[in-house]
Each structure stands twice: as C-alpha cells, then as structure tokens.
N, C-alpha and C positions, 0 to 999 in steps of 0.2 A: 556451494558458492559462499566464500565466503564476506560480510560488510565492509569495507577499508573506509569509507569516508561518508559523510552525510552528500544527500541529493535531494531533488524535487522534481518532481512531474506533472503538470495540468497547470489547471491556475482555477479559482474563486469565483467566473462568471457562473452564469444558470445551467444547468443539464450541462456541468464541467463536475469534476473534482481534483483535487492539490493533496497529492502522495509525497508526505515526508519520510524520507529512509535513515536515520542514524544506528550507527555500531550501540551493540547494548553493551559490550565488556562484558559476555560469556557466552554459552551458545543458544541459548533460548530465545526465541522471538515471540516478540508482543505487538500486537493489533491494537492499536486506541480508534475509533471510529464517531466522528459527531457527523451529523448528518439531518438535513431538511425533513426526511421520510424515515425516519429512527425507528417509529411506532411499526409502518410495514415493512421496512427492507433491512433493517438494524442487524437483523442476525442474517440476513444472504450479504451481505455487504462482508462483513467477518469471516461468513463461510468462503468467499471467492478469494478474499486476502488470503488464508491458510491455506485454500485450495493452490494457489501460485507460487507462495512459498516453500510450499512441498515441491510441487512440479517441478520448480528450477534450483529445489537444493540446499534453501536458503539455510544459514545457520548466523544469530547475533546477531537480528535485526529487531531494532526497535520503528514501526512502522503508523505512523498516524495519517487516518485518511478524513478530509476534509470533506464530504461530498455536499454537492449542491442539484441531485436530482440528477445524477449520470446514469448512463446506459450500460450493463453490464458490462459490454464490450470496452468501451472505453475505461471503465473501472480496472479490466484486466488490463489493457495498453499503459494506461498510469501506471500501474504497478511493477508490467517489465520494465519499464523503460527508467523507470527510478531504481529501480534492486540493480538492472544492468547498471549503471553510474552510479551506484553506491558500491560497486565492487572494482568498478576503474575499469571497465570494459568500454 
C-alpha cells in the first residue's frame, strides 16, 4: 500500500490517540510516538505501529502517534483507518 496524501485518525481526549499519516518521499517508514505512558508502553506502542504496517503493506509512510492512555485495540483501529485514508481508500 502505498501513502498518496496525509490523514488523521482519533483525536487528543483521555484513553484516545490522534494517528498522523504523511507520504515520507521514499519507501521507508517511520514511527514518531509521544505518549502519557512512554516509560511502560513506549516500545509496545512502536511495536503494534510496525506490527500493522507490515500487516497491511505499508511502504512511505511517515507516521506520528499521539497517545493519550489508549487501548491497544483502539491504537490498531487508529492506525488502519488513517493508512486506509492516507492511501485514498
């Protein structure tokens, strides 16, 4: 799959997170992650980002996730649903 255009998904309240997807201009993608819980979840938070990007193919995204104490679940729905609309699906 490849990025065509920037997108967003979630939004900034509590136990939410806000998924920005922009084209990086080559094929590598990159995971930015700030987050309330950094110290405990910082690197499962990165690992689920790579984990989905893989899954659905991704190539050229530059991807920054905002979390604010989400639920894994919802972490991974943030993430399709921006890469889906970052690629014009």
């Amino acid at each position: 799959m490849k990025i065509m255009k920037n997108s967003v998904a979630g939004s900034l309240e509590s136990s939410d997170v806000l998924v920005s997807v922009s084209p990086s201009g080559g094929e590598d993608n990159t995971v930015y992650v700030e987050s309330i819980v950094m110290k405990q979840f910082g690197e499962r938070i990165r690992s689920v980002a790579r984990e989905e990007l893989s899954r659905m193919g991704v190539s050229g995204a530059d991807v920054k996730i905002q979390d604010r104490g989400a639920l894994e679940c919802t972490l991974r729905a943030r993430l399709e649903t921006a890469l889906e609309r970052a690629a014009g699906r």
